[in-house]
N, C-alpha and C positions, 0 to 999 in steps of 0.2 A: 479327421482332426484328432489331436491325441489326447486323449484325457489327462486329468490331474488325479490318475489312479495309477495303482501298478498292474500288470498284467500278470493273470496269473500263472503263465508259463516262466515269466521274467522273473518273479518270486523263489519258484521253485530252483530255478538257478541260481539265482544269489543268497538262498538258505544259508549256505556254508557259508561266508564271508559275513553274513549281520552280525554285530556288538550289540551288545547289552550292557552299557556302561554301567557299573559300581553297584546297581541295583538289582536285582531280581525280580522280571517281567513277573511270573513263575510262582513265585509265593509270595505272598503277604511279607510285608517290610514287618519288621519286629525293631530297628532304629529307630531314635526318635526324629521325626521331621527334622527340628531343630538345630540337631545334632549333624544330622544329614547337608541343612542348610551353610551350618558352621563350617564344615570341612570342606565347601565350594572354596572359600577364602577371595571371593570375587568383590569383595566391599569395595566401595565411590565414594570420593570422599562431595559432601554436597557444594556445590556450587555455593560460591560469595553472592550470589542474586537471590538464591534460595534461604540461604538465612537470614541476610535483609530483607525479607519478604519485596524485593524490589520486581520480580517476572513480570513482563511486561505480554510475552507470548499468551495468548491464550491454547493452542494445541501443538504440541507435539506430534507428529504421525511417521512412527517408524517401521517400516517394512523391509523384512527380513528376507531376502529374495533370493533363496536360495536355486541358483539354476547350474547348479553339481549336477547336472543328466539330461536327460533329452525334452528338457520344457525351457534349455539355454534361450533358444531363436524369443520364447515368450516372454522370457525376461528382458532382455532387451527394448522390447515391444512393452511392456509396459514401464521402462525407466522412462522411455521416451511419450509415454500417456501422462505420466508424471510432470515430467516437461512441459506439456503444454499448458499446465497451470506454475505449479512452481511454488516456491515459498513464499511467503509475505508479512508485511512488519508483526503480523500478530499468529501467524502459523508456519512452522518450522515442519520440513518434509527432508526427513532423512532414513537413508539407505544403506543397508550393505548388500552388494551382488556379486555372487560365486560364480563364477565358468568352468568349466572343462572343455576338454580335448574331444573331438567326433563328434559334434554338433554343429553348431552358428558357427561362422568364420567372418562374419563383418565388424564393423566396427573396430577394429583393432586387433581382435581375434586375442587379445589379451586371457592371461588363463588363470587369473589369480581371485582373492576376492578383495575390493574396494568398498569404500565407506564413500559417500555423496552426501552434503547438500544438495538438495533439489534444487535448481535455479529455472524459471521460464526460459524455454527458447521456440526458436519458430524453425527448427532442422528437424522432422522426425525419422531422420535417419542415421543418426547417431547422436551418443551421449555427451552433453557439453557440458553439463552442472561439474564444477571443483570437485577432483577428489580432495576427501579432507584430512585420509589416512587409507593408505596401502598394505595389505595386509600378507599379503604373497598365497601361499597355501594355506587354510586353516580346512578343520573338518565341520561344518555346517549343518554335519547329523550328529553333532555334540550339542545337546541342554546346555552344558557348562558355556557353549560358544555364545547361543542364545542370549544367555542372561549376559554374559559379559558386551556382548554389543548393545542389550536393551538398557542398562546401566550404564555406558558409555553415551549412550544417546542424550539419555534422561536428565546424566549430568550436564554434559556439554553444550545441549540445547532443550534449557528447563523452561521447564510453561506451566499454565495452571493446570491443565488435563493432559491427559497422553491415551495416544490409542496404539496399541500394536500390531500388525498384520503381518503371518506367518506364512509365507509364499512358498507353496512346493507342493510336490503328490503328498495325498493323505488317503489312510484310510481307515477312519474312527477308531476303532479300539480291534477289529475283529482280526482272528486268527484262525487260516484257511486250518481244517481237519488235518492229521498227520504232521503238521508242520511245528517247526519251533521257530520260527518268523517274528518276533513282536511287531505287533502294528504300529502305527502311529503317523507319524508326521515328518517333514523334512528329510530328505533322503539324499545322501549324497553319494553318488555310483565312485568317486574317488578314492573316498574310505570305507564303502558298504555300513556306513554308520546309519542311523536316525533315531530320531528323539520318538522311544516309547510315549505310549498314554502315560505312565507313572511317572515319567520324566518329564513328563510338559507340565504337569503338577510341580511336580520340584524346583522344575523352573518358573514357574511363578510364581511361585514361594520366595525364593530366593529374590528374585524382583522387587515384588512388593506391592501393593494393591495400585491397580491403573483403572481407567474409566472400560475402555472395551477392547476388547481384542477379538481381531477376524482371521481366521484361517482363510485364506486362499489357495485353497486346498478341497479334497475331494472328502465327501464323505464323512465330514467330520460332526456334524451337529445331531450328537447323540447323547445322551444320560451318563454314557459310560466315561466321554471324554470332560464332559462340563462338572461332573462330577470331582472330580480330581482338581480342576481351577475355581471353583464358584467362591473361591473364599479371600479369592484375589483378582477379582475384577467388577464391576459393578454390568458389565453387556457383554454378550456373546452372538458374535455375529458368526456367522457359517452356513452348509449346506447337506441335507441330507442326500444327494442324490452327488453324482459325478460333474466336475466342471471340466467347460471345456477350455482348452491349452490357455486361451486367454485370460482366463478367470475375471478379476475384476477387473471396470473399464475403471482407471483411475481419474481419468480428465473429469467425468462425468459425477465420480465420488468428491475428490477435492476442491473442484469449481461452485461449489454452492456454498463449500466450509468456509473458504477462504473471501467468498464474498458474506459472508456470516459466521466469523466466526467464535462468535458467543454461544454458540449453539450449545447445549450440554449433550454429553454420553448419550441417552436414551435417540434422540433427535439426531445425531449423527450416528448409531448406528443402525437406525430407519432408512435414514441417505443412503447408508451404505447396500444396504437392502436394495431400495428403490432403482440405485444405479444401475446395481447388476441384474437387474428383471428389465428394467429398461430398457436397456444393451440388446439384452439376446429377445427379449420379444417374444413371439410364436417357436423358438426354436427350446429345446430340451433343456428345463432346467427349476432347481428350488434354491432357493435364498428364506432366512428369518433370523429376526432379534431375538434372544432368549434373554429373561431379566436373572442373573446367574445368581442373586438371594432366593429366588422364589425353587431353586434347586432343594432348599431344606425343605418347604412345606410339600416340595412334591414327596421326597422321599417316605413319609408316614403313607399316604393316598397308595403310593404301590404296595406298600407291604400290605394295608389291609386289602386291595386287591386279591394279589398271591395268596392270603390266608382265605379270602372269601371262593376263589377260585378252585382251590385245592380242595376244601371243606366240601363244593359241590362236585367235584371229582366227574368233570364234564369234558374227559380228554378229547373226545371223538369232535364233540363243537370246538372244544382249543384250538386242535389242528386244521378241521375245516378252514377258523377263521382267521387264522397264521396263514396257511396258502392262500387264500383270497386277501388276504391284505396288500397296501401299496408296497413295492418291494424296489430295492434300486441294485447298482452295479453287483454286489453281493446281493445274491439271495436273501441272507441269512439276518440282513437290516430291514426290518416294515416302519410301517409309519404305525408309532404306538396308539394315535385316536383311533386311523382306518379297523383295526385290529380291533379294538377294545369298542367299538360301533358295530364291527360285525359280529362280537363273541356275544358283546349285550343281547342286541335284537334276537340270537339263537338261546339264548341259554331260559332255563324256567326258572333260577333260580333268583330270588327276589333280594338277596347279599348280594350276587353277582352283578346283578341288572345297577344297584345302588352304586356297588364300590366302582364301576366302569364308567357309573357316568358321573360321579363326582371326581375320578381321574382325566377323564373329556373336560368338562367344565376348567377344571385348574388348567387344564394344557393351553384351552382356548382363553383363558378370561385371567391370567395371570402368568404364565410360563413362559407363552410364545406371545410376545409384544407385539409384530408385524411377521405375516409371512406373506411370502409372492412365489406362484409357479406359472408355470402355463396350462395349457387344458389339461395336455397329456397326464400332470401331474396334479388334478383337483384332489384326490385325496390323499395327499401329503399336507399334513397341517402344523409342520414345522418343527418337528422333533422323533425322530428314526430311532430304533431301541433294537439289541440284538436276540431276536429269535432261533437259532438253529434246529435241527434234528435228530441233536446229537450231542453229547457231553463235552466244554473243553476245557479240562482241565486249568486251562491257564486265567479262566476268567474269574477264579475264586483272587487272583493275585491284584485285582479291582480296588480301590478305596469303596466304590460305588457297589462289589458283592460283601467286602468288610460290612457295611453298614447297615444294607441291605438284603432282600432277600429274593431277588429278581433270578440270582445263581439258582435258588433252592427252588424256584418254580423249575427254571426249563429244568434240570435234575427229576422233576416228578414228572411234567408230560412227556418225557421222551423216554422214559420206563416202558 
């Protein structure tokens, strides 16, 4: 079945064709945010319901389905999971879905990207909900595209909450050795475009604060990416490990909201959790809620790790307990408790022993709200952090190495 990762033979091929829009993966932004936000020029103007304070909706759920490459057939497959629940007088389910050319050929075999309301129907073999707007070609690995359909949504179909869901291969922040790649999210094999980590920040900036937002996507639920949004969403739903082509079951996420749908943020993005553990079962996979305020108090807890770590200059146990940690598609991603449980239990140091398990503690009893794996994956505990072997230069270009000092640790143990 194909992952919602990229392969990395397929990477190294489409090197040359990745954009790096307007921003610098690379180095540290020296613009101001704001300034950056300005120059989008993507403003909505707010809805007549919105100033009335008249919304009657209680959730929005907009997913951005980008299937620009070979997870087309999935998308389709999940417009059609959508389908079987469908909108209702108090939850608005809208879409945009991207196709290309050498994949799916059913349904119309249409190759543009569309906007949907979501409507119930009882066909899941093709897409019946109204389009609401026809978009022809646009590039779906643009930020800039992002916010402008999240901002179209938002306007057009206003409610008291909004969730977003970013559908496409992901692969959290990391950047394979030798390459100049930016990682990220949304990929569109049309224009070789996708939206960096620093861009999915941007873009949600530009936004503006929503309840929660879920990658359906591979790989993404890491420090490095929640770091860059935590100041504009209240829930972060995602996965540390690879998902498969299906990603989430949506009948199984939207069928509880819609028959509840007062639910707040935190409780639907448990749902959303729940669904997708549910779904796949015994078979390969992690899901968890991250509470994306609790992002600030973590960041003190690692630095005085890294300072406690370094002070006892315990590399030999570092590395031991880096390769024995839980690890996924990459290598070079562990589960930061498994790691910081095994470095504890090894190290003599009575700093180290403290600072490791007051980062555990936060991780479990604050950071990560719900997590669900299956056996295979008992020690993943709901949030993946990047370890390498090796220095990459591009990770200083971080909000999360800015602020932090997680860069300046791997820099010492892999001296």
């Amino acid at each position: 079945m194909f992952k919602k990762a990229i392969a990395v033979f397929a990477m190294i091929a489409a090197v040359s064709t990745l954009v790096s829009a307007e921003i610098s993966f690379d180095t540290p932004n020296k613009a101001s945010l704001q300034q950056i936000i300005a120059n989008l020029d993507l403003s909505v103007p707010v809805p007549a319901a919105a100033e009335k304070g008249k919304i009657d909706k209680e959730w929005t759920i907009m997913v951005f389905v980008n299937g620009k490459n070979n997870l087309e057939k999935y998308a389709l497959l999940d417009m059609n999971e959508m389908e079987m629940i469908g909108s209702s007088d108090k939850v608005n389910i809208v879409t945009e879905v991207g196709r290309i050319a050498g994949y799916a050929s059913n349904d119309g075999d249409w190759k543009t990207s569309r906007r949907y309301l979501v409507k119930k129907d009882n066909d899941f073999t093709k897409i019946t909900s109204p389009i609401v707007a026809e978009l022809g070609k646009v590039d779906m690995g643009d930020y800039k595209h992002l916010v402008e359909f999240t901002k179209w949504a938002m306007t057009t179909y206003p409610a008291k909450r909004y969730m977003l869901v970013v559908w496409n291969h992901g692969a959290g922040w990391i950047k394979s050795r030798g390459l100049e790649a930016a990682k990220g999210i949304s990929y569109d094999d049309e224009t070789g475009n996708h939206i960096t980590t620093p861009q999915f920040g941007l873009a949600m900036a530009a936004i503006g604060k929503i309840d929660v937002i879920g990658t359906d996507a591979c790989l993404m639920q890491m420090p490095e990416v929640n770091y860059e949004i935590k100041n504009y969403v209240d829930y972060i739903v995602a996965s540390e490990e690879t998902e498969p082509g299906d990603g989430y079951t949506y009948n199984l996420m939207l069928g509880p909201l819609v028959a509840k749908p007062t639910m707040l943020g935190a409780e639907l993005g448990k749902l959303t959790v729940d669904a997708y553990a549910n779904h796949y079962g015994s078979q390969d996979h992690t899901q968890s809620l991250v509470l994306a305020s609790a992002m600030n108090g973590f960041m003190p807890l690692i630095n005085n790790f890294v300072k406690a770590a370094m002070a006892a200059n315990e590399k030999p146990l570092i590395k031991t307990a880096m390769n024995g940690a839980q690890s996924y598609a990459y290598a070079e991603n562990k589960d930061l408790w498994h790691f910081l449980s095994l470095y504890g239990a090894s190290s003599a140091n009575a700093e180290v022993k403290a600072a490791a398990k007051a980062l555990q503690t936060y991780i479990t009893g604050t950071l990560v709200l719900h997590n669900r794996t299956n056996s295979s994956y008992s020690d993943s505990h709901g949030i993946a952090i990047y370890m390498p072997n090796y220095v990459n230069s591009s990770y200083a270009g971080l909000a999360w190495s800015r602020d932090g000092q997680w860069d300046e640790f791997i820099g010492w143990y892999t001296k």
